[in-house]
Backbone as CSV, one residue per row, in Angstrom:
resi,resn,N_x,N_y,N_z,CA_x,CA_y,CA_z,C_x,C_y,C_z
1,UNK,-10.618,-13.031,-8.695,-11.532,-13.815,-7.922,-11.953,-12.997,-6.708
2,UNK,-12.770,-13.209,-6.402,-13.768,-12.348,-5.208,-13.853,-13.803,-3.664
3,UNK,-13.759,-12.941,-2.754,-14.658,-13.934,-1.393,-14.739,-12.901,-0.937
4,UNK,-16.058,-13.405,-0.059,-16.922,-12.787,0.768,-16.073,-12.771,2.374
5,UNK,-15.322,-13.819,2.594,-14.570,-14.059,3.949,-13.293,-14.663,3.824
6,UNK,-12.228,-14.338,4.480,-11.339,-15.386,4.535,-11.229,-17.045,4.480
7,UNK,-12.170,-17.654,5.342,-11.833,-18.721,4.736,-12.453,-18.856,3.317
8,UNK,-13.202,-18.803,2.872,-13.465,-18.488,1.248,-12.587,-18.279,0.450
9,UNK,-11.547,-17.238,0.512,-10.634,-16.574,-0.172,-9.478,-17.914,-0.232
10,UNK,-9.352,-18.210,0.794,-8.063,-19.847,0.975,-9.038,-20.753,0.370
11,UNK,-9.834,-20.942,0.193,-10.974,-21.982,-0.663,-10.424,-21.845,-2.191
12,UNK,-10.748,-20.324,-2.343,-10.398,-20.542,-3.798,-8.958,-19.783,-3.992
13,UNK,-8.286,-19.602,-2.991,-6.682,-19.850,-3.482,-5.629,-20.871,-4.055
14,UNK,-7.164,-21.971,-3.889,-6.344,-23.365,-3.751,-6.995,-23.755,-5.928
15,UNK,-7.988,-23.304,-5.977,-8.399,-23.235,-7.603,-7.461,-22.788,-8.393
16,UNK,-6.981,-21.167,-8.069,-6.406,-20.666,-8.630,-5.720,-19.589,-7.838
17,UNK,-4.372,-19.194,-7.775,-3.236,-18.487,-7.364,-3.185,-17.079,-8.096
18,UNK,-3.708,-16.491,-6.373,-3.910,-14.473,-7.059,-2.797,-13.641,-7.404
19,UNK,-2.938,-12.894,-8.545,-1.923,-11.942,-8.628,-1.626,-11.221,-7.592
20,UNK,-2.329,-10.728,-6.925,-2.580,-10.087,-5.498,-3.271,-10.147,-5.017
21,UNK,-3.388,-10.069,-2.957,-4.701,-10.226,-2.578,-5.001,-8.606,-2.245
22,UNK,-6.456,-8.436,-1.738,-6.450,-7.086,-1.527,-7.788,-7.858,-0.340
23,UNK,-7.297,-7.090,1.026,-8.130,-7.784,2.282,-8.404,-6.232,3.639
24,UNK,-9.200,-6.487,4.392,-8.996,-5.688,5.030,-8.762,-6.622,6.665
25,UNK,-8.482,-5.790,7.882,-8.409,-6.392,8.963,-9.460,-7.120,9.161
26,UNK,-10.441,-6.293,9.520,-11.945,-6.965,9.893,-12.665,-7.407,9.399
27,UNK,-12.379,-8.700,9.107,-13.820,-9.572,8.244,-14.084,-10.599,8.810
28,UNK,-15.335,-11.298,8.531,-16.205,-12.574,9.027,-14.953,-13.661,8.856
29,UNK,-15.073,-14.757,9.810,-14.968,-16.093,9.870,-13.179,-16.269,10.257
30,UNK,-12.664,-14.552,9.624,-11.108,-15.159,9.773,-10.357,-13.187,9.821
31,UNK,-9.950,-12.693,10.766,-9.476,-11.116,10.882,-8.373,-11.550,9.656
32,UNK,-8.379,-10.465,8.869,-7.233,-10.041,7.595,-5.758,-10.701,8.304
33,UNK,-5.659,-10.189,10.009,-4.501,-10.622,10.399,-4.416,-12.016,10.429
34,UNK,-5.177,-12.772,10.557,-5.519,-14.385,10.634,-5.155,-14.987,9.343
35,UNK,-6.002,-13.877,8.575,-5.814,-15.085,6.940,-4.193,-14.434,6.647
36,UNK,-3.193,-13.388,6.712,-2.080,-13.049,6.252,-1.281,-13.601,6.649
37,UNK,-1.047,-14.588,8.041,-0.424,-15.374,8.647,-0.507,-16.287,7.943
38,UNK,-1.753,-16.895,7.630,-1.779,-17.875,7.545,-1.493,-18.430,5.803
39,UNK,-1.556,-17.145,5.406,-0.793,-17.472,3.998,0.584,-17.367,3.708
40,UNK,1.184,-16.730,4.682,2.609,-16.613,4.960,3.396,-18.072,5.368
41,UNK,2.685,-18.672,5.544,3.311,-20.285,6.023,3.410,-21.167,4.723
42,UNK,2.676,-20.714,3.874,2.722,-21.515,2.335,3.766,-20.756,1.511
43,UNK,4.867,-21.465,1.123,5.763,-20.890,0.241,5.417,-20.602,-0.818
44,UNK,4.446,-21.227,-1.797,3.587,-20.704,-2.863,3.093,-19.836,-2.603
45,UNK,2.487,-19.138,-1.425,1.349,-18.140,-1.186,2.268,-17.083,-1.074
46,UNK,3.311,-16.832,-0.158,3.802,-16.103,0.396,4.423,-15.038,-0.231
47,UNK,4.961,-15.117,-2.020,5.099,-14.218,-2.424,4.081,-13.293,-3.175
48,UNK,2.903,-13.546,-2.584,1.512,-12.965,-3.254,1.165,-11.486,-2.913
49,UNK,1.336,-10.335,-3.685,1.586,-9.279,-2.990,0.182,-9.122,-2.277
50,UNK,0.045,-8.314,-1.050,-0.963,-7.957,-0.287,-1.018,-6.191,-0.249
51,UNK,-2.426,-6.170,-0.491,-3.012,-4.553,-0.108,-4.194,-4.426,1.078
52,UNK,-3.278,-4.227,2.257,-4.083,-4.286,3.648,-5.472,-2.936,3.142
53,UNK,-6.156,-2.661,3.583,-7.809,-1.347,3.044,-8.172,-1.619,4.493
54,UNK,-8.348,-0.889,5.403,-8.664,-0.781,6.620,-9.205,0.409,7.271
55,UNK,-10.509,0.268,7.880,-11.050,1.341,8.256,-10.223,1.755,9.956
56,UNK,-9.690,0.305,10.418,-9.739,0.445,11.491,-8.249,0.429,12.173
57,UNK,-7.598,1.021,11.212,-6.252,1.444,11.865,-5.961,1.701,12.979
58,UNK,-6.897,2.451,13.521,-6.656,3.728,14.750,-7.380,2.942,15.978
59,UNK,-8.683,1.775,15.623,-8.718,1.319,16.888,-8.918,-0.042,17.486
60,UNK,-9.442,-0.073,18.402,-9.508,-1.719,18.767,-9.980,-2.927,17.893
61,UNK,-10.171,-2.799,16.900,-10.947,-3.692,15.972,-9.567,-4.142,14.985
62,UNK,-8.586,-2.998,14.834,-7.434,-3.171,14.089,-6.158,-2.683,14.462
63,UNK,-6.034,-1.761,15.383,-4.580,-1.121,15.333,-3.827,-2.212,15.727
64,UNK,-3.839,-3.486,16.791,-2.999,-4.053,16.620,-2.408,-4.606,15.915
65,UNK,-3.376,-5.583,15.170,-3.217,-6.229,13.898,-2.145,-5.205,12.667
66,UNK,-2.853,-3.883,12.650,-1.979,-3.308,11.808,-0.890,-2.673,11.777
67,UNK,-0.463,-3.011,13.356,0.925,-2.161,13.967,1.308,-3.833,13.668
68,UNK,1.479,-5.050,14.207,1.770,-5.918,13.262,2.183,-6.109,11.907
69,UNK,1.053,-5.673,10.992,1.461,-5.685,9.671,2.366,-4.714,9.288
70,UNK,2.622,-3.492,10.300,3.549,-2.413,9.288,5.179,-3.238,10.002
71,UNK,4.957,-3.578,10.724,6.627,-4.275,11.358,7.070,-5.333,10.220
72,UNK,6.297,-6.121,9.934,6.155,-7.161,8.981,6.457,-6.502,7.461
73,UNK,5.789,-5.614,7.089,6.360,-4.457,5.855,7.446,-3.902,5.538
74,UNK,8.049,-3.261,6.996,9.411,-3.055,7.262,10.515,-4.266,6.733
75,UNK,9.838,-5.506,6.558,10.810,-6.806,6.298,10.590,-7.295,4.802
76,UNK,9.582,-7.055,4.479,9.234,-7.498,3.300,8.323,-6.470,1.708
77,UNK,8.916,-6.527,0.725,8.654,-5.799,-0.087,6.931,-5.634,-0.687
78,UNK,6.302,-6.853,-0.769,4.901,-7.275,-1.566,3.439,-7.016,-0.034
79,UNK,3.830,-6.151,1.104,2.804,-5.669,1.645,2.867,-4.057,1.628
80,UNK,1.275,-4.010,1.401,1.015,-2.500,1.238,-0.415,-2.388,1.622
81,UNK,-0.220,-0.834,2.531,-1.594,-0.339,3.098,-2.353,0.721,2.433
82,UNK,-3.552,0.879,2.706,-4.083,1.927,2.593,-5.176,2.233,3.576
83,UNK,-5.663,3.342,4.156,-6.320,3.194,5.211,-7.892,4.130,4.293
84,UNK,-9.146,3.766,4.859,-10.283,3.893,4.427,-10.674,5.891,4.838
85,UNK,-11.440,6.340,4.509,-12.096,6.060,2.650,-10.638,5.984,1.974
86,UNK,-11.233,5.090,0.605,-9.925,5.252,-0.356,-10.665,5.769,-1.554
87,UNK,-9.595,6.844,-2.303,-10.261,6.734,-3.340,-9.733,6.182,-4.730
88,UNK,-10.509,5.515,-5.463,-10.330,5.045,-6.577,-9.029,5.053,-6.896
89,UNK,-8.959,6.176,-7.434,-6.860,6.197,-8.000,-6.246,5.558,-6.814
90,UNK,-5.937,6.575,-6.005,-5.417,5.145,-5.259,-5.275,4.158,-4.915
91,UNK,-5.952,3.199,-4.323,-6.195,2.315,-5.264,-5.892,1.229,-5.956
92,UNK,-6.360,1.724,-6.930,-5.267,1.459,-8.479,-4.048,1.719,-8.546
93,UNK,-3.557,2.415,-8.124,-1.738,2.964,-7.867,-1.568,1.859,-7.082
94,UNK,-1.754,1.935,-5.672,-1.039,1.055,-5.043,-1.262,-0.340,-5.260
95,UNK,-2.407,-0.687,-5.941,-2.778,-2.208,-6.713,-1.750,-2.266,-8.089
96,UNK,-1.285,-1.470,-8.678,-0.880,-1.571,-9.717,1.150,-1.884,-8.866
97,UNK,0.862,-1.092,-8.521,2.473,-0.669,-7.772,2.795,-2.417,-7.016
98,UNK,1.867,-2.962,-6.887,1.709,-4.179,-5.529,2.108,-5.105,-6.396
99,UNK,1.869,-4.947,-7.858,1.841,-6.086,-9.162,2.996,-5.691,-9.880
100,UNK,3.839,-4.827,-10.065,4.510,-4.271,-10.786,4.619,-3.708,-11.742
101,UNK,3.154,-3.093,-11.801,2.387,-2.826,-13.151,3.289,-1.318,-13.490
102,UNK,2.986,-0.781,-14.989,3.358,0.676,-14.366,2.594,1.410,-14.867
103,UNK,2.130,2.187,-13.839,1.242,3.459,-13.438,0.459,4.090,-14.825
104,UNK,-0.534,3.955,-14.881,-1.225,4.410,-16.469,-1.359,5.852,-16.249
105,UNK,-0.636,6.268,-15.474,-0.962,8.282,-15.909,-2.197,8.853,-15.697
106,UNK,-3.142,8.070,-15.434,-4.602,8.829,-15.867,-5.244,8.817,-14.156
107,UNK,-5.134,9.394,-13.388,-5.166,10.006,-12.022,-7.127,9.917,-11.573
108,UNK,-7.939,9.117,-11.047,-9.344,9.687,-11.341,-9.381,9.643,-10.105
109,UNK,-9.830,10.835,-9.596,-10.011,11.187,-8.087,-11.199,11.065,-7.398
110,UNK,-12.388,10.869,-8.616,-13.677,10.357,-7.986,-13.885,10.784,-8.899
111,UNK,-15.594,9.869,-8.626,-16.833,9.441,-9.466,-16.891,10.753,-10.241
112,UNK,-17.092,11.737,-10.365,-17.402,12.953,-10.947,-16.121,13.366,-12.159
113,UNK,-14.838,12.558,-11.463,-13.736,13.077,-12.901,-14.141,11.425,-13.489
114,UNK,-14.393,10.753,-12.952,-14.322,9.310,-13.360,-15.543,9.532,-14.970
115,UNK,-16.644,10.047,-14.272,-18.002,10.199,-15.204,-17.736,11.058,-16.630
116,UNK,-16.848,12.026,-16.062,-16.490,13.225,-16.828,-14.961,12.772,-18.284
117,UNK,-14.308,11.638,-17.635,-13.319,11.646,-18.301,-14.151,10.507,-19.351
118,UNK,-15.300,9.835,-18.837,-15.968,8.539,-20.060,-16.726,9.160,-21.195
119,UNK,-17.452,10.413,-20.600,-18.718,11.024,-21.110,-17.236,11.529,-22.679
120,UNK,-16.411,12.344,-22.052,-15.272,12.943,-22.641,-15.155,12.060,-23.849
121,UNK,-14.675,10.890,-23.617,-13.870,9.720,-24.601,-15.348,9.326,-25.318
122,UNK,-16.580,9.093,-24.939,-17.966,8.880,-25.907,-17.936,9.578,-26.635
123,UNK,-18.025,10.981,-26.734,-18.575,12.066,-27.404,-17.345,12.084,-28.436
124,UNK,-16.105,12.215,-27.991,-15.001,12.051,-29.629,-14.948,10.495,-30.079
125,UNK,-15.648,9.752,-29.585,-15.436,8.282,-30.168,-16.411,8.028,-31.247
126,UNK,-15.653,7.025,-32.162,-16.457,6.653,-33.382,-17.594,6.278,-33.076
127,UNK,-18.684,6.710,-34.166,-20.162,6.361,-33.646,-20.304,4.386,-33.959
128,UNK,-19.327,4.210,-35.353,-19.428,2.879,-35.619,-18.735,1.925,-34.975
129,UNK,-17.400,1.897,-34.098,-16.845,1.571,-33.287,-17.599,1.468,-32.198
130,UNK,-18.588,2.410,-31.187,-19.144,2.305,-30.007,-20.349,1.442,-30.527
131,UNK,-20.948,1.362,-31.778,-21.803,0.078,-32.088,-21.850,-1.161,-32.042
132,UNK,-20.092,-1.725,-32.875,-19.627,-2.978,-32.791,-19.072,-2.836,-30.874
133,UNK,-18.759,-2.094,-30.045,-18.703,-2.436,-28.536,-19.646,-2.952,-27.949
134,UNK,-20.829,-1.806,-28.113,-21.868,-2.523,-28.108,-22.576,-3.913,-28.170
135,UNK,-22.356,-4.355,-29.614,-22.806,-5.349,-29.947,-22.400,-6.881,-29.549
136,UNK,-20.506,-7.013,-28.670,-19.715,-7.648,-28.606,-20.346,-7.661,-27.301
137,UNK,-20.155,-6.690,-26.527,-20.735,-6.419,-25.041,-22.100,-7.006,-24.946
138,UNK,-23.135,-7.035,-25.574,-24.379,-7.600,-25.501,-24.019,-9.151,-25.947
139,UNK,-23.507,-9.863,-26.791,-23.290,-10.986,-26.862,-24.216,-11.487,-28.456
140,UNK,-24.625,-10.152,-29.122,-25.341,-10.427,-30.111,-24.290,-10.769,-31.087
């Protein structure tokens, strides 16, 4: 599930209960630090792993908030950071790592190995197989 803002995100937490959230400090209507509190008070919510994505570690918009959240980390296993740009694999590692997933091996460091490893898997893939994908994918 997707929101645009924190309170949104508690809107539809209440539909349906995330495998993980993934938030950053600074957003509209409610700071990342606002909505993580405030899901921490719900015993249902609270074991929901979190992946803080923050541009603003380093300054007034977030370092407090996120010198907060790493004290809070220190106590508890299901929070995890990453600070901005991120790239892709990462990511996915630490989204996967946040869920208990385990790690699919396949490392894509950006758009260019990302493009390179699909183009790769097209060109040895069945021509009649990528038809019926096709065809499932279009809805025909």
């Amino acid at each position: 599930m997707l929101a645009s803002h924190g309170k949104q995100a508690l809107e539809r937490m209440t539909e349906k209960k995330p495998d993980a959230i993934s938030l950053d400090l600074v957003m509209p209507k409610m700071s990342g630090l606002k909505f993580y509190r405030y899901i921490q008070k719900n015993k249902d919510r609270r074991e929901i792993p979190v992946v803080v994505v923050t541009a603003h570690g380093e300054d007034e918009f977030g370092s407090k908030g996120l010198q907060e959240l790493r004290k809070e980390a220190a106590r508890r296993e299901n929070l995890y950071f990453l600070e901005k740009p991120v790239k892709p694999a990462a990511y996915l590692s630490v989204l996967r790592q946040a869920m208990g997933l385990a790690d699919s091996g396949r490392e894509v460091e950006d758009q260019d190995d990302l493009r390179g490893q699909v183009e790769s898997s097209l060109r040895s893939a069945d021509e009649d197989k990528l038809k019926e994908v096709l065809r499932v994918l279009s809805g025909k």
